[in-house]
C-alpha positions in Angstrom: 0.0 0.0 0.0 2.5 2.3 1.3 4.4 1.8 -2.7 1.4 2.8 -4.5 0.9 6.1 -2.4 4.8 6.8 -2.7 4.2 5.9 -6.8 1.2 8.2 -7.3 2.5 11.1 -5.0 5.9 11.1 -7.0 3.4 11.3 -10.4 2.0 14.2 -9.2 5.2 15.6 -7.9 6.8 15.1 -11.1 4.0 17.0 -13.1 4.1 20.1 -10.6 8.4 20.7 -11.3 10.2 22.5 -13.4 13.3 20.2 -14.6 14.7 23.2 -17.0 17.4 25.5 -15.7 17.3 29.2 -16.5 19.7 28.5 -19.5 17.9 25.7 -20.9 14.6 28.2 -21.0 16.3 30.6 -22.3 17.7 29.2 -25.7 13.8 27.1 -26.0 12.1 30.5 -26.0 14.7 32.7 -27.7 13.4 31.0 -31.0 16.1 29.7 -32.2 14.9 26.3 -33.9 18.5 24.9 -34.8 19.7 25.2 -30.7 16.5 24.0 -29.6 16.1 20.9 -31.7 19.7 20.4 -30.1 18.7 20.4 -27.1 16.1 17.9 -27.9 18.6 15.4 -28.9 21.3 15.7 -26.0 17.8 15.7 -23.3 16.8 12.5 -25.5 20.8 11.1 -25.5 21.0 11.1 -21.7 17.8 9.5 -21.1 18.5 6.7 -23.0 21.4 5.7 -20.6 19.4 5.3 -17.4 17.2 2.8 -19.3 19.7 0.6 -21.0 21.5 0.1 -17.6 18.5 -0.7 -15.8 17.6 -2.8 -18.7 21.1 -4.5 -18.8 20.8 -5.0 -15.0 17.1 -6.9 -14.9 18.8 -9.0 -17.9 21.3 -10.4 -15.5 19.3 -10.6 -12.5 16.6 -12.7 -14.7 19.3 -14.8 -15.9 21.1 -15.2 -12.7 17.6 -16.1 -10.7 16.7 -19.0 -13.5 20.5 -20.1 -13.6 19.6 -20.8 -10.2 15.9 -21.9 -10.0 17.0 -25.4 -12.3 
C-alpha cells in the first residue's frame, strides 16, 4: 500500500516541477529552432542511458535467478 501512495504522490510531484534551468529556458524561447532541436537530442541522449543500464541490469538478474531456479 505504502508503494502505491509513494508511486502516485511522485506522479503528481513530477507534473508540478520544473526540470529546466534558467539556461535551458532561455535558448527554448529565444526562437532559435536549430539550438532547440539540439537540445532535444542531447535531453533525448542522456535519457537513454538510465534505461539501457536498468535494462542490462534486470537482464542479469533474470538470468542469474533462472540459472539458479533449475
Amino acid at each position: 500500500m505504502k508503494k502505491i501512495l509513494l508511486t502516485i504522490l511522485l506522479f503528481f510531484t513530477i507534473q508540478i516541477m520544473s526540470p529546466q534551468c534558467a539556461m535551458c529556458k532561455a535558448v527554448v524561447e529565444s526562437g532559435n529552432a536549430s539550438e532547440a532541436e539540439g537540445l532535444n537530442s542531447g535531453i533525448l541522449y542522456l535519457m537513454v542511458f538510465p534505461y539501457l543500464l536498468v535494462g542490462v541490469l534486470l537482464y542479469f538478474i533474470i538470468k542469474n535467478k533462472r540459472k539458479n531456479k533449475i
